[in-house]
ZADO-1210 file (C-alpha; in nm, 4 decimals, padded with zeros to 6 digits):
<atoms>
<atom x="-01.8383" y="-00.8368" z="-00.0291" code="UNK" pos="1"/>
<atom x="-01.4623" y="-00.7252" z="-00.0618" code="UNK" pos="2"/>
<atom x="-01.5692" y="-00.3488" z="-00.0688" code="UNK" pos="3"/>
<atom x="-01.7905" y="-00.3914" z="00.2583" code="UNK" pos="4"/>
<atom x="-01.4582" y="-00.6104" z="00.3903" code="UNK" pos="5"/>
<atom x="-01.2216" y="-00.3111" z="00.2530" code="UNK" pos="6"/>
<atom x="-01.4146" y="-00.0440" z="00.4532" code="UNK" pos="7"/>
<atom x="-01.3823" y="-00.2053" z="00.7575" code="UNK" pos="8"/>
<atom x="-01.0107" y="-00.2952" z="00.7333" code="UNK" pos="9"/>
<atom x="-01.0044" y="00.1063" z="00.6166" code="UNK" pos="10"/>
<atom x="-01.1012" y="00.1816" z="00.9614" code="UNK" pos="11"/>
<atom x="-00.8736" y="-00.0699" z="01.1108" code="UNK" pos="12"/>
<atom x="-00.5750" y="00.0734" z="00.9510" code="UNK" pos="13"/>
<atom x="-00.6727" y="00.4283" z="01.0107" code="UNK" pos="14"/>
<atom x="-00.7018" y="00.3408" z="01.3675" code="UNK" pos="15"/>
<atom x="-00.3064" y="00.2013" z="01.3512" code="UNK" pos="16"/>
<atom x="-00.1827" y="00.4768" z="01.1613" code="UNK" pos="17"/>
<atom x="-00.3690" y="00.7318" z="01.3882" code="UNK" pos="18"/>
<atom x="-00.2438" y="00.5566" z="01.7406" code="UNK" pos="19"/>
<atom x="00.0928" y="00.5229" z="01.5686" code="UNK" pos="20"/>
<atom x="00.1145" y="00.9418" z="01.4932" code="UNK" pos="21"/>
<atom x="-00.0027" y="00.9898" z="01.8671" code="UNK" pos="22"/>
<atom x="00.2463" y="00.7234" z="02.0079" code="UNK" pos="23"/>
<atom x="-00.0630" y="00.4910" z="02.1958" code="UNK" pos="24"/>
<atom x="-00.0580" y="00.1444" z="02.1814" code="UNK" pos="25"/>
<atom x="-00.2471" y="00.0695" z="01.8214" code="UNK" pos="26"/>
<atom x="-00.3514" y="-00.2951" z="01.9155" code="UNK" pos="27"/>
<atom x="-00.4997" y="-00.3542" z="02.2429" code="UNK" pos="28"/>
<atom x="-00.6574" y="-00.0191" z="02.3368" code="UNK" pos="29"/>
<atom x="-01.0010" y="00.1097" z="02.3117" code="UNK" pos="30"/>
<atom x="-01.1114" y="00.3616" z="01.9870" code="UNK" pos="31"/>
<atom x="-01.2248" y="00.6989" z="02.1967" code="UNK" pos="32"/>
<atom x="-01.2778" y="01.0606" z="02.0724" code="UNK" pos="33"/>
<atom x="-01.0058" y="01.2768" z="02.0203" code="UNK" pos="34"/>
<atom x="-01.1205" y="01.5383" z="02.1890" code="UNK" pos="35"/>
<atom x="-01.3594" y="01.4140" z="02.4734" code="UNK" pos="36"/>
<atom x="-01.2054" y="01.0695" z="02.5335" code="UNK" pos="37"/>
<atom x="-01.5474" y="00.8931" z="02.5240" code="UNK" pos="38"/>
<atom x="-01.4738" y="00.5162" z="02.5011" code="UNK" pos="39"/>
<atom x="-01.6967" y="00.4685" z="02.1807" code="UNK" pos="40"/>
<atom x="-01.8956" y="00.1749" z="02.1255" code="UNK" pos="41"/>
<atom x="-01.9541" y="-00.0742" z="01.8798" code="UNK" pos="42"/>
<atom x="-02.2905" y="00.1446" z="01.6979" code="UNK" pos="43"/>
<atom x="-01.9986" y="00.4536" z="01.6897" code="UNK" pos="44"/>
<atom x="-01.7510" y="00.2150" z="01.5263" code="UNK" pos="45"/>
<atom x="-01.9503" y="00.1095" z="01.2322" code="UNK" pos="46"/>
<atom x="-01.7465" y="00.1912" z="00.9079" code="UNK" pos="47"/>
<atom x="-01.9112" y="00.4725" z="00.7007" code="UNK" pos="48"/>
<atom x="-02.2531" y="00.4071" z="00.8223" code="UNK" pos="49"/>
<atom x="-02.1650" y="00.5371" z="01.1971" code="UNK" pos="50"/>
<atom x="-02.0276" y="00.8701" z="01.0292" code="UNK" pos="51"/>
<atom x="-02.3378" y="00.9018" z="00.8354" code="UNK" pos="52"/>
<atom x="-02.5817" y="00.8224" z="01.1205" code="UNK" pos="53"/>
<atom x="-02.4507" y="01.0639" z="01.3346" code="UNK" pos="54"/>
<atom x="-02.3988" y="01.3526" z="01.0469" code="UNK" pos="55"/>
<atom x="-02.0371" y="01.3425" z="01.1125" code="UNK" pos="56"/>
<atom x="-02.0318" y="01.4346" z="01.4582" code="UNK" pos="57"/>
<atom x="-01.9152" y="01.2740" z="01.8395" code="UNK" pos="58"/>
<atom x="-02.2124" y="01.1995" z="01.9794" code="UNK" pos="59"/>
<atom x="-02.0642" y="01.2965" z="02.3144" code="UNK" pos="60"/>
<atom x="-01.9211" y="01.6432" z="02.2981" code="UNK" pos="61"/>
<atom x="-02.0422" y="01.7138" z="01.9252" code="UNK" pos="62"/>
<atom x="-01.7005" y="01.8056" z="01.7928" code="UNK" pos="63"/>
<atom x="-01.6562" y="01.7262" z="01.4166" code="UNK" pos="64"/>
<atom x="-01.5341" y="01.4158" z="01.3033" code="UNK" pos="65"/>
<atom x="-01.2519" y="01.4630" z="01.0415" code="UNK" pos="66"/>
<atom x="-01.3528" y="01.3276" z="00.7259" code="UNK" pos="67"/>
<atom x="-01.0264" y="01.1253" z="00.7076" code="UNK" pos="68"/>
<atom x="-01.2019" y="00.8365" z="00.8549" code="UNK" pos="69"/>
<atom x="-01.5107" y="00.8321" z="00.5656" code="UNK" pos="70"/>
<atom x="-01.2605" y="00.9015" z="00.2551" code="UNK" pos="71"/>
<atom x="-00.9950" y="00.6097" z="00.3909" code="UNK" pos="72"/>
<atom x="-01.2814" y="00.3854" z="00.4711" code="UNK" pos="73"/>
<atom x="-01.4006" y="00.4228" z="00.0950" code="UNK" pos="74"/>
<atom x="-01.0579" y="00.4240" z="-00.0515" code="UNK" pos="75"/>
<atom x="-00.9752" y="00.0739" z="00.1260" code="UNK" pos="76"/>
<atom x="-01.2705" y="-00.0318" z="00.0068" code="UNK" pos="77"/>
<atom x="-01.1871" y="00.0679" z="-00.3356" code="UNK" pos="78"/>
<atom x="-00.8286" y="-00.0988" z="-00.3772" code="UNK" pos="79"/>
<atom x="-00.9415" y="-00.3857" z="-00.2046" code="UNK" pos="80"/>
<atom x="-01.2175" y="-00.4413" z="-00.4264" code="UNK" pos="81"/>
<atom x="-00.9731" y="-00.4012" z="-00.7425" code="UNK" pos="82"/>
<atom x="-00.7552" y="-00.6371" z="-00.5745" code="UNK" pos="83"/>
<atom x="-00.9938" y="-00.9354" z="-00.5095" code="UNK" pos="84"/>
<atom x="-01.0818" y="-00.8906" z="-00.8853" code="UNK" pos="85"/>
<atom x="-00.7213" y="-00.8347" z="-00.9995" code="UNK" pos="86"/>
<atom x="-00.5803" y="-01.1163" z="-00.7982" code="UNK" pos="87"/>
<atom x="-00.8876" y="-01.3713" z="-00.7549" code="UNK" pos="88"/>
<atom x="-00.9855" y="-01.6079" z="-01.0487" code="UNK" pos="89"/>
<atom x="-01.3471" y="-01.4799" z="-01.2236" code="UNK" pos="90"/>
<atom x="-01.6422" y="-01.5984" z="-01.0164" code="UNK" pos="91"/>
<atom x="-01.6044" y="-01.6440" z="-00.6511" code="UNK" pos="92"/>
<atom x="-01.2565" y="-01.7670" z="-00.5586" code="UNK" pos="93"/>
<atom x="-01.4273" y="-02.0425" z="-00.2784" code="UNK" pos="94"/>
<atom x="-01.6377" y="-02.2427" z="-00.5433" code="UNK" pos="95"/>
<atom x="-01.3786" y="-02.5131" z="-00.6517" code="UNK" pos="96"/>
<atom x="-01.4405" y="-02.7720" z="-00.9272" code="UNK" pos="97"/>
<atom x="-01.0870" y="-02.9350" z="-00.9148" code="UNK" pos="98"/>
<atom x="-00.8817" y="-02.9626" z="-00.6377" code="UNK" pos="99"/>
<atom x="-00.8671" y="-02.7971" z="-00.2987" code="UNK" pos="100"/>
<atom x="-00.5398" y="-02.6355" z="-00.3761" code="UNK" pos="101"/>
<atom x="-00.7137" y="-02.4788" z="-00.7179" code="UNK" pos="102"/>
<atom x="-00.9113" y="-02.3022" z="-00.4519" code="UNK" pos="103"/>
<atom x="-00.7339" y="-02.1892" z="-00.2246" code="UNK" pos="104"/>
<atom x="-00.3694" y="-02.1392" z="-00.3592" code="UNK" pos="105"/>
<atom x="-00.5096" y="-01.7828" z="-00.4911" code="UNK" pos="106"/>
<atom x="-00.7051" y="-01.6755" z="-00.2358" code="UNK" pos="107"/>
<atom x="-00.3589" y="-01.7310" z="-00.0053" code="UNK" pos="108"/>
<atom x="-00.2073" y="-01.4807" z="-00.2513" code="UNK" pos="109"/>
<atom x="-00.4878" y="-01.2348" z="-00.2038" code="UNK" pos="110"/>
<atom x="-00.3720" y="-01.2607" z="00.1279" code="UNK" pos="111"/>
<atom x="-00.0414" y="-01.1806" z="00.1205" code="UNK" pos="112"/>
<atom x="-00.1268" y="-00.8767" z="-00.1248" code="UNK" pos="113"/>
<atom x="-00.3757" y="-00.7493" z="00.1199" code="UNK" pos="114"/>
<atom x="-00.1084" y="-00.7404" z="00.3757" code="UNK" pos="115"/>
<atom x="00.1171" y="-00.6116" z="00.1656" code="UNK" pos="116"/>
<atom x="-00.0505" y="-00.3047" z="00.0363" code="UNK" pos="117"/>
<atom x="-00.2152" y="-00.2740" z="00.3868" code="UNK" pos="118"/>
<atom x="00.1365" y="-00.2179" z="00.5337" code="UNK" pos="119"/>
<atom x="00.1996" y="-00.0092" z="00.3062" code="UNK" pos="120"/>
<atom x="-00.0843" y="00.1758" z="00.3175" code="UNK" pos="121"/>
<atom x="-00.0272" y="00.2296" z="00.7105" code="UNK" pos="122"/>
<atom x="00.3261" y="00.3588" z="00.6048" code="UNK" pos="123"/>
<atom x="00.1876" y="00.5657" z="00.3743" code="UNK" pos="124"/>
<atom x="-00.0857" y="00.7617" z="00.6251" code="UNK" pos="125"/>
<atom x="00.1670" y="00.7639" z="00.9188" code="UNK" pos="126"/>
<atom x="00.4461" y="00.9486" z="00.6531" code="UNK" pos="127"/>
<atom x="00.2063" y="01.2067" z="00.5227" code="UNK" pos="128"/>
<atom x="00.1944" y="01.3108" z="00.9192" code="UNK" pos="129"/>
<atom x="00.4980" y="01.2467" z="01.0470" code="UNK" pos="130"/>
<atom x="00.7541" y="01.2083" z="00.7801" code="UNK" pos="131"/>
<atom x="00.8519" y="00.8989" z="00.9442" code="UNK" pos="132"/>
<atom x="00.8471" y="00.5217" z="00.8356" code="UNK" pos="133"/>
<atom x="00.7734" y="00.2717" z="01.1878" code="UNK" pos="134"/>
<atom x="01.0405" y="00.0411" z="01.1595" code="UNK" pos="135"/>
<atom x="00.8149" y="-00.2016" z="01.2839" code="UNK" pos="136"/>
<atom x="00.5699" y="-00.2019" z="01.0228" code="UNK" pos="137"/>
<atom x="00.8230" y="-00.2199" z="00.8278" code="UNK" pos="138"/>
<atom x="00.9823" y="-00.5384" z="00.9926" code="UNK" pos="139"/>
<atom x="00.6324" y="-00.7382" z="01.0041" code="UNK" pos="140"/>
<atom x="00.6333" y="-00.6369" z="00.6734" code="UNK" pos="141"/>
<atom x="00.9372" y="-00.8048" z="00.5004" code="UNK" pos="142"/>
<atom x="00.8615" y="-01.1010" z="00.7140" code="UNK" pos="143"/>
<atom x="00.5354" y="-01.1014" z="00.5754" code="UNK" pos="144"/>
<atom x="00.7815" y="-01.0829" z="00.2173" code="UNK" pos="145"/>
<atom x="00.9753" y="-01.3611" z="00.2975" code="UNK" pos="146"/>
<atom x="00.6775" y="-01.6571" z="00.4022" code="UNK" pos="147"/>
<atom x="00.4926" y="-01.5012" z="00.0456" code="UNK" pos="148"/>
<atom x="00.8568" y="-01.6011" z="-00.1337" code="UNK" pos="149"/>
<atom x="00.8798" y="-01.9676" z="00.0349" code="UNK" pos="150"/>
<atom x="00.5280" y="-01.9972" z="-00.0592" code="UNK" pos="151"/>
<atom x="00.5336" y="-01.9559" z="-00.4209" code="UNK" pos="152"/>
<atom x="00.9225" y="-02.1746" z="-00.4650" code="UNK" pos="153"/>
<atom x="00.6980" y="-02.4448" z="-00.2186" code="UNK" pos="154"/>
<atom x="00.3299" y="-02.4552" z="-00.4343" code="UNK" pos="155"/>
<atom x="00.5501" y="-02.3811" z="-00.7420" code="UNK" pos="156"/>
<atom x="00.3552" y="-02.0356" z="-00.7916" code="UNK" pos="157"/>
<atom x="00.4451" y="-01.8073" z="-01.1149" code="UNK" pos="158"/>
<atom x="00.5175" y="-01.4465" z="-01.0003" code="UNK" pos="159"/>
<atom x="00.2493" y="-01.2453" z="-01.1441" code="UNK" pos="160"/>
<atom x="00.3352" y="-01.0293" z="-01.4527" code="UNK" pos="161"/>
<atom x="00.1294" y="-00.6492" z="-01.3256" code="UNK" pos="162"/>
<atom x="00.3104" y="-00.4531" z="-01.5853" code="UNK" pos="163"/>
<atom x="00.3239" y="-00.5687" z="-02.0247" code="UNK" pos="164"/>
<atom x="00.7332" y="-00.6723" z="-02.0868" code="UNK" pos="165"/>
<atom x="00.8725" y="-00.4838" z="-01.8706" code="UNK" pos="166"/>
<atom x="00.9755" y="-00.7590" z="-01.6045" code="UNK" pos="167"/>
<atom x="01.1683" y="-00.9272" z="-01.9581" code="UNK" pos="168"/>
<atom x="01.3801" y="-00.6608" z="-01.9937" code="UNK" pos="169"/>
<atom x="01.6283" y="-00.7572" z="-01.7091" code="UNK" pos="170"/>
<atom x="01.7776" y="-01.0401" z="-01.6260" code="UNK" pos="171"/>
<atom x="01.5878" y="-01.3237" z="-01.4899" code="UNK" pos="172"/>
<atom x="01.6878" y="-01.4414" z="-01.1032" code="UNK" pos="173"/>
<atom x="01.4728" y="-01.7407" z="-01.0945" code="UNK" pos="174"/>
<atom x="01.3680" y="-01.8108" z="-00.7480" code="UNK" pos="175"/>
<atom x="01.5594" y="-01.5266" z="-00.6079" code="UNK" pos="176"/>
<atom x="01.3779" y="-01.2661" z="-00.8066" code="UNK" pos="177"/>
<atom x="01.2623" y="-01.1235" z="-00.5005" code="UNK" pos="178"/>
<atom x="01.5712" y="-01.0555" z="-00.3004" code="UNK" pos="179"/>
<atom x="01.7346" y="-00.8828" z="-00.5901" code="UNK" pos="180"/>
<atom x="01.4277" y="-00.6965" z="-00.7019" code="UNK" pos="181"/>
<atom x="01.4241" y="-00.5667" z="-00.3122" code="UNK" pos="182"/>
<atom x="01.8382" y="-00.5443" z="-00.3379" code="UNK" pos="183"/>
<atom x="01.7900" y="-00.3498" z="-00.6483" code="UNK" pos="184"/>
<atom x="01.5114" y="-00.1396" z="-00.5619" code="UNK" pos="185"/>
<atom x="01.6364" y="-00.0292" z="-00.2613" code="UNK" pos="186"/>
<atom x="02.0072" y="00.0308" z="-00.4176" code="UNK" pos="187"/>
<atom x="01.8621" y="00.3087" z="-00.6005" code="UNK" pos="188"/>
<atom x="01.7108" y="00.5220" z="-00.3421" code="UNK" pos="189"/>
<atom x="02.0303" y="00.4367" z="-00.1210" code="UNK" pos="190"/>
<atom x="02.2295" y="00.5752" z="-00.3872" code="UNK" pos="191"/>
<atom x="02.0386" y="00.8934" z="-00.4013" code="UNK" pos="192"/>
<atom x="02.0690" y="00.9073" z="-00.0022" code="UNK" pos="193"/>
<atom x="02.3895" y="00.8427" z="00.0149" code="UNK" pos="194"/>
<atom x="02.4831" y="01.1264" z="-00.2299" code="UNK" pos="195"/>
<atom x="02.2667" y="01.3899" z="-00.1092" code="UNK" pos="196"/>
<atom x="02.3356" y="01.2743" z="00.2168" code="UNK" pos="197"/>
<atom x="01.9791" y="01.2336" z="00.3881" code="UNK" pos="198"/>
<atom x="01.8989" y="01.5791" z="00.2190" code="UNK" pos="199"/>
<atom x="01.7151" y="01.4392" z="-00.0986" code="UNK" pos="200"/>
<atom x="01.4761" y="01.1523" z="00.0618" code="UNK" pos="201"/>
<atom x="01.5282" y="00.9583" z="00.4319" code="UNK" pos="202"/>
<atom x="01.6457" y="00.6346" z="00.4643" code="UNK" pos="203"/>
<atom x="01.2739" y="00.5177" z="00.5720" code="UNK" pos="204"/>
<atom x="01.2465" y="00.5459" z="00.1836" code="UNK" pos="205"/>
<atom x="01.5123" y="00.3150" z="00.1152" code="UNK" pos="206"/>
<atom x="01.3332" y="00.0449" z="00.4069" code="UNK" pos="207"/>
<atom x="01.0391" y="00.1131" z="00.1895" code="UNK" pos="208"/>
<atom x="01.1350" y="00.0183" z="-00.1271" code="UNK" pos="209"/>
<atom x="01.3447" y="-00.2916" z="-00.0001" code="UNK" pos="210"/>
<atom x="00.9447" y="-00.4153" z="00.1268" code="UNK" pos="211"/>
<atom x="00.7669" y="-00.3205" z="-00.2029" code="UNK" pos="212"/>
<atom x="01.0911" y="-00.5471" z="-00.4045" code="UNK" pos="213"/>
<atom x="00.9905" y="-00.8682" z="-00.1868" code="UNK" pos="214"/>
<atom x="00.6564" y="-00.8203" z="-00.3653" code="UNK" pos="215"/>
<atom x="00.6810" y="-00.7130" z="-00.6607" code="UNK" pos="216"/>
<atom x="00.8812" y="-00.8080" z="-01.0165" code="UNK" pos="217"/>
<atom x="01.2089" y="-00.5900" z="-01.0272" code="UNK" pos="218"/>
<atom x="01.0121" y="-00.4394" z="-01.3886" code="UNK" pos="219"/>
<atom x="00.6991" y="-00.4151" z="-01.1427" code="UNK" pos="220"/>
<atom x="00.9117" y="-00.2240" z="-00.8951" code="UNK" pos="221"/>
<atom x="01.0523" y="-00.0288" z="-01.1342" code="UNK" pos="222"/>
<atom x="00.7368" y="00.0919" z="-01.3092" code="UNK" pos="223"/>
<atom x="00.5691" y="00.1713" z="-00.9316" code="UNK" pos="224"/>
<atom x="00.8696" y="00.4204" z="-00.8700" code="UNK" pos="225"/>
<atom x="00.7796" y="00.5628" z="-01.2074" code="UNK" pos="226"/>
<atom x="00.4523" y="00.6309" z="-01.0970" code="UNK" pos="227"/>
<atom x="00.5221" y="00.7584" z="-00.7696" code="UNK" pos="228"/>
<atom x="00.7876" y="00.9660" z="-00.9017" code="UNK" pos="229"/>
<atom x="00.5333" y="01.1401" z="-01.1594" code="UNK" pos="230"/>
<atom x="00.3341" y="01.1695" z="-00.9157" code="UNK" pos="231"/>
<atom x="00.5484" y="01.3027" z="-00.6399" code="UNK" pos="232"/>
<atom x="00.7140" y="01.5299" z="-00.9022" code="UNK" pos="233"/>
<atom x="00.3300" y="01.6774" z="-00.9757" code="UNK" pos="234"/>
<atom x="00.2588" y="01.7201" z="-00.6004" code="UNK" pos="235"/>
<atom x="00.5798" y="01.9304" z="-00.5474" code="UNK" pos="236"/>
<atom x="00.5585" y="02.2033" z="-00.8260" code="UNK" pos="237"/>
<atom x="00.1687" y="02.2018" z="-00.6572" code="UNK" pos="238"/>
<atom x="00.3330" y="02.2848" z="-00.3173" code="UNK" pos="239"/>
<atom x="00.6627" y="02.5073" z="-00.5021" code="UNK" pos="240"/>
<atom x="00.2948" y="02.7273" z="-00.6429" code="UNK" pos="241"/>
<atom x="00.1324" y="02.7388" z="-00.3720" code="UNK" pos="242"/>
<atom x="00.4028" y="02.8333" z="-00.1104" code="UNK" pos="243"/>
<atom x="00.6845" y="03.0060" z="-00.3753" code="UNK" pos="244"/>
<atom x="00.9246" y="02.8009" z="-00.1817" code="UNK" pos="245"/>
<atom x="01.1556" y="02.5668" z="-00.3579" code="UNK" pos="246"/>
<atom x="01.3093" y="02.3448" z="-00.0941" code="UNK" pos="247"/>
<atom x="00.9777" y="02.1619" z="00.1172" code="UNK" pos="248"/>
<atom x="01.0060" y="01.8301" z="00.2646" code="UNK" pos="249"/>
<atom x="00.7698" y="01.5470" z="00.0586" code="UNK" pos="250"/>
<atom x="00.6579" y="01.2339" z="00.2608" code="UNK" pos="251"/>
<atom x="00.7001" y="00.9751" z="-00.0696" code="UNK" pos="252"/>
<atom x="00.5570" y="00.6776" z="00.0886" code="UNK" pos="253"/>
<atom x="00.2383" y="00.7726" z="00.0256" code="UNK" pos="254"/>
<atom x="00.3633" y="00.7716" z="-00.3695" code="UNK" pos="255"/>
<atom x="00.5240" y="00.4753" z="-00.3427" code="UNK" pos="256"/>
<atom x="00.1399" y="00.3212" z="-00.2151" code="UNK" pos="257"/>
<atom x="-00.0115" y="00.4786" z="-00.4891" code="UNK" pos="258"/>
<atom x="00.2556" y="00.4177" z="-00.7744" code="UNK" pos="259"/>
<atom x="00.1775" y="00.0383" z="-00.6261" code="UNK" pos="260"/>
<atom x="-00.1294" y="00.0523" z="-00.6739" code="UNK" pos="261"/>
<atom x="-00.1433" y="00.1956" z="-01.0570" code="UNK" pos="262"/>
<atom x="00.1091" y="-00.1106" z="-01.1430" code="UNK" pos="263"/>
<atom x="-00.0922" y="-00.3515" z="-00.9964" code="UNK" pos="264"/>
<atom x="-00.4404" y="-00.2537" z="-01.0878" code="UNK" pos="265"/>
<atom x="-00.3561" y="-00.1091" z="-01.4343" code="UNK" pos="266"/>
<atom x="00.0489" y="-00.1759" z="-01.5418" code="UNK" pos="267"/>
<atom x="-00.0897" y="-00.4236" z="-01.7786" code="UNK" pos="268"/>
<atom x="-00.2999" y="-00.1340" z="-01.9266" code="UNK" pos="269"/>
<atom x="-00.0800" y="00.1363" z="-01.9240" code="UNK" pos="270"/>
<atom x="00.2123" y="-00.0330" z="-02.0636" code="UNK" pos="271"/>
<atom x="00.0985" y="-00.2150" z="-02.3237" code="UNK" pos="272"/>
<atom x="-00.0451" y="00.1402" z="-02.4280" code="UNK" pos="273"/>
<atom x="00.3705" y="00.2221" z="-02.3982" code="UNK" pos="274"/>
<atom x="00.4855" y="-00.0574" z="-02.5980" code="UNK" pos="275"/>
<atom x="00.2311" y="00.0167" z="-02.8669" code="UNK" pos="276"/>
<atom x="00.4390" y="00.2875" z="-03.0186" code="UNK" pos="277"/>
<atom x="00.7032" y="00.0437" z="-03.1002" code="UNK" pos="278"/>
<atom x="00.4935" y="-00.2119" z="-03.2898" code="UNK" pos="279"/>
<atom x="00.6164" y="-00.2008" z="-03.6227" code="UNK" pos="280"/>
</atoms>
């Protein structure tokens, strides 16, 4: 059910991301071909199932579809799966045998996850284009940061641990964990910013991480920049190979979604792997 759910908010957030890159208004208008303009209707709109019917093509003017909209249909559908099960107590999550709030308490988290990562997401696509961070995504998105903060002090939620010890190894802020996990965060791509002086990463980066703090446990936060890092750090020698040039610009939000999205689905995996070489 989540998957089937996940592929259609794939093509949802495409859509955004797309509209965004080509400056059109990405919430009232019409999907249409790119290069006809054909209005397409609900049987063209079908996540996955459309692309397949119609063997990838418009059915107007025949021009390819790019198989961006198939592989971020499936990979939606992928980390939203992984999140309902990451997130979402075992069984389904609207069968209650206590109380009401037992219900639904988690399935409001899964919520403000799913917006979360879905913001994040759209960051991520419109960056790998553009280079660019929409300061309005990123606005809805630390508003989004700040209800999800009044509503775990308000049900009396515990943050969720997604990495093994690593949130214990700094200092504990209580309620206010996530303004200075997003204070903190943020600091440290301001810092490299402000000495390399917009040269090393843009300030969209620094925005970024400031969103991902709100949500996440400052060790959380700092284990997802790990990850992106590595793997930001493995996409550039690919691109220093492949073009012999040493100085190429890197859209890192797209690392920063996927660094996310390692700590949350397997930072309890991966780190207690870590820690394991220190058991004595």
């Amino acid at each position: 059910m989540f998957f089937i759910f996940g592929l259609f908010l794939g093509s949802f957030l495409n859509n955004i991301a797309l509209r965004l890159e080509r400056n059109e208004d990405y919430l009232f208008s019409r999907s249409k071909c790119p290069n006809c303009g054909k209005v397409l209707t609900w049987k063209e709109l079908i996540p996955l199932l459309s692309f397949l019917i119609q063997k990838g093509r418009c059915k107007n003017c025949s021009t390819k579809i790019s198989l961006r909209y198939p592989l971020v249909e499936i990979f939606t559908g992928l980390w939203v799966y992984l999140l309902a099960k990451t997130i979402l107590p075992s069984g389904s999550a609207l069968v209650c045998t206590k109380s009401v709030l037992v219900c639904v308490l988690p399935l409001i988290e899964f919520l403000f996850y799913l917006i979360f990562l879905s913001v994040l997401f759209v960051l991520a696509l419109y960056d790998l284009k553009t280079f660019l961070v929409d300061d309005r995504l990123i606005l809805f998105g630390i508003i989004v940061g700040f209800l999800f903060w009044g509503f775990k002090i308000y049900f009396q939620i515990t943050p969720r641990d997604f990495s093994y010890l690593f949130n214990y190894l700094f200092f504990q802020f209580g309620k206010f964990e996530p303004i200075f996990s997003a204070l903190f965060l943020s600091s440290i791509f301001l810092l490299i910013y402000l000495v390399t002086q917009g040269k090393g990463l843009g300030f969209g980066d620094v925005k970024t991480a400031f969103l991902m703090g709100l949500f996440l446990r400052l060790g959380d936060g700092i284990l997802s920049i790990v990850f992106a890092s590595l793997l930001g750090s493995i996409y550039g020698i690919y691109l220093i190979l492949k073009n012999k040039k040493f100085h190429q610009p890197i859209p890192f939000v797209p690392f920063f979604f996927l660094g996310t999205l390692m700590t949350i689905f397997f930072g309890q995996t991966i780190s207690k792997f870590y820690f394991s070489f220190f058991e004595f």
